[in-house]
N, C-alpha and C positions, 0 to 999 in steps of 0.2 A: 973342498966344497965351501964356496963361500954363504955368509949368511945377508943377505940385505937387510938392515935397520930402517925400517918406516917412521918416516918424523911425524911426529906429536900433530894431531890438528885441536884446533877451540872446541871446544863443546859450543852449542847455542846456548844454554844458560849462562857460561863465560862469557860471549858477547854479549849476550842481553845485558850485565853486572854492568861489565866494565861501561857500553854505550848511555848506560843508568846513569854512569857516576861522571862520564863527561857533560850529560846534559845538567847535572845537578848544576858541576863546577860551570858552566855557560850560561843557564839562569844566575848564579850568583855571581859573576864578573858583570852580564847585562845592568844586575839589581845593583848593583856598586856604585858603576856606571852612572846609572841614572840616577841615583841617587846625590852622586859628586856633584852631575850638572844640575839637578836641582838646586845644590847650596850654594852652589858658584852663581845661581843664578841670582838667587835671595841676597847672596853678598853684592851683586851688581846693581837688584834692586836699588836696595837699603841706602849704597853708593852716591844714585842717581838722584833718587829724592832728598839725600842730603845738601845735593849741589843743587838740587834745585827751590829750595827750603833757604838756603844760605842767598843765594843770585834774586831769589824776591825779596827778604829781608833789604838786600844791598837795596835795590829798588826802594823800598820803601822807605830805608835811613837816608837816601839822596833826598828824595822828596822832603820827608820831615824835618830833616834838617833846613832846608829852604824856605819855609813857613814859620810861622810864628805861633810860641804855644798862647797866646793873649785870643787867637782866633782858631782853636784844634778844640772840636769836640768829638767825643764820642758815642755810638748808640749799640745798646747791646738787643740783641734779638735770635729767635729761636729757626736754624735749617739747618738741616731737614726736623721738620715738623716732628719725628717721633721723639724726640727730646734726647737721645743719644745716640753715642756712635762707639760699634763696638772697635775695638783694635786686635792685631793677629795674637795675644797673648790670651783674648777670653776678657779683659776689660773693659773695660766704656770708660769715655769720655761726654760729658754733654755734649747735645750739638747747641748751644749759645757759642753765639756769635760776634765780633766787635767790630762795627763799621767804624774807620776813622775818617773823618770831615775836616777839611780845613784849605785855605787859600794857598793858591800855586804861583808864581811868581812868571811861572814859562807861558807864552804862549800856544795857540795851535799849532805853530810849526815847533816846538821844542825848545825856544830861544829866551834864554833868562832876562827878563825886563829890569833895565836899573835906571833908566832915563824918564823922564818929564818932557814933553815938545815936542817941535820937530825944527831941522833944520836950525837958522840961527838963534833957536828959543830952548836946544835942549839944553837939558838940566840933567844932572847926575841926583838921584835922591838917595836921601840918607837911610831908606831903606826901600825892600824891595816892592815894586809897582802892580800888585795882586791880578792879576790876568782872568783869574776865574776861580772858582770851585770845586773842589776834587773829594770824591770822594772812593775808598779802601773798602770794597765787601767780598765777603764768599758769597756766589753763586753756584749751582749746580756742580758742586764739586772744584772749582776753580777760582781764582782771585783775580777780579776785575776791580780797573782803575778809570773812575768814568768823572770824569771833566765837563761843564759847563760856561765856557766864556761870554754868556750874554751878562749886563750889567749886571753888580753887585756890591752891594752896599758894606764893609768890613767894619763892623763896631764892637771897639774892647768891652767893654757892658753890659755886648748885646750880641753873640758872637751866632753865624750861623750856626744852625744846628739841623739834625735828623730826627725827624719829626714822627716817621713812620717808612716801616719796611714791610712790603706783602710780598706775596707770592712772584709778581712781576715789577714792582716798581719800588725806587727810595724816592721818598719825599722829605723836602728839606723845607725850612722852619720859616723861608723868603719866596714859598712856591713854585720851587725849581724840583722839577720831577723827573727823574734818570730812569729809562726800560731796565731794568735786569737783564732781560732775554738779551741781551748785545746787540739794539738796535737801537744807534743813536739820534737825538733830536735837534734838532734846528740846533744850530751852532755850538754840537757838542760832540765829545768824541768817546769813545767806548774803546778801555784797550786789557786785552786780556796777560795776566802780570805772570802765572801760574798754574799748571794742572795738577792733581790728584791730592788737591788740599782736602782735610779733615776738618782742622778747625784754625780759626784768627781769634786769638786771646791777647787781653791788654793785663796781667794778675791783678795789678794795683789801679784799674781803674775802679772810680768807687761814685764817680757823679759824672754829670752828661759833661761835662765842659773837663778838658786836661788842664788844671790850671797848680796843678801837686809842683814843690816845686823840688821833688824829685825827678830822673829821667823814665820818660815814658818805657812801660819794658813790653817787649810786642813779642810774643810766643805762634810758632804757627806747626801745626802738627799737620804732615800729609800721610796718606795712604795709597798701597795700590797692589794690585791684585796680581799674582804671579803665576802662572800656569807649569804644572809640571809632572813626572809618573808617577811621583811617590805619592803627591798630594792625597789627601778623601776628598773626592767629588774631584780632583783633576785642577785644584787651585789653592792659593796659599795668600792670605794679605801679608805686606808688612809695612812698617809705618817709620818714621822719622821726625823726630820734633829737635826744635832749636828756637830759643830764647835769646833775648839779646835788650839792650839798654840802647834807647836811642834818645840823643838830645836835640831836641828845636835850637832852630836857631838862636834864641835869645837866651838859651841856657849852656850856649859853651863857655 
């Protein structure tokens, strides 16, 4: 007489255990997960705004170098109006701000002026032929490069300067008045250089006119805001800053 052996079945509290401790281990691979993309994401950030921190700098040391420090001033002034700006670690920074001011050699098409004349009367001059007025501010979070080519008078003694910066408008020291908002005027041009700036600092400026016979050292700290699941509130800022020495034309 044979005996038949019945195989083993699970109990329900054995499934219940085990289906417990798969779901555990799948929230914690999810929460890994998401976690990793999160930093990979902050590492991309960080990445992005270095290059693009570096690539306005370059912009800027082109320009500056092109100009003369006998006609570079600068104006320091407060945006955003709360007077600081926090960064992703819980510090602040001021929000003051450094516009730089000074004569551009290029004209409205991009074209570096070195001539006197026209036709059988040009002249190569012995230095560069000032085309207009440029001036270097933060705006609403951004770095705009706004140009003025109507007449302007360049005096070492007496050098243009920024007279006043509000809410929408710079005003300069020869009555030459630039929109903020990025709408330019009669024969001028409005170009935007960089986003997710924080702040444009000069360390060692110390009076309106750059006449230190140091190089001028331009710091520009940006920000920006990362979304992701690990976040609180579902965001995360990080920020990027880069310094650098840049010399005028008459100081290499």
């Amino acid at each position: 007489m044979s005996i038949m052996k019945l195989k083993r079945c699970y109990t329900l509290l054995e499934i219940m255990i085990v289906t417990a401790l798969l779901s555990v281990a799948l929230i914690l691979a999810m929460e890994f997960m998401t976690r990793t993309s999160d930093e990979i994401s902050i590492i991309s950030h960080e990445a992005w705004l270095q290059s693009a921190i570096q690539n306005a700098i370059d912009e800027v040391t082109t320009q500056v170098q092109e100009s003369s420090a006998d006609h570079m001033t600068l104006f320091r002034f407060t945006d955003p109006a709360s007077g600081t700006i926090e960064l992703p670690d819980g510090s602040t920074i001021s929000s003051t701000q450094v516009a730089i001011c000074y004569p551009t050699p290029r004209d409205v098409n991009g074209t570096f002026v070195f001539t006197t004349g026209t036709g059988a009367n040009v002249t190569i001059s012995a230095e560069p032929v000032w085309q207009g007025v440029t001036v270097l501010a933060y705006f609403n979070a951004e770095l705009w490069q706004y140009t003025d080519y109507n007449s302007h008078t360049f005096n070492d003694q007496n050098p243009i300067t920024i007279t006043a910066v509000s809410a929408t408008t710079i005003t300069l020291s020869d009555g030459t008045t630039f929109n903020r908002a990025s709408t330019a005027g009669s024969n001028q041009t409005i170009r935007r250089l960089m986003i997710d700036l924080a702040q444009v600092e000069v360390p060692n400026f110390v009076s309106g006119t750059q006449v230190s016979s140091l190089p001028m050292q331009i710091q520009i700290t940006a920000q920006k805001r990362v979304t992701g699941g690990t976040f609180n509130q579902g965001s995360r800022m990080v920020s990027a800053s880069l310094m650098t020495d840049v010399l005028t034309r008459n100081k290499n």
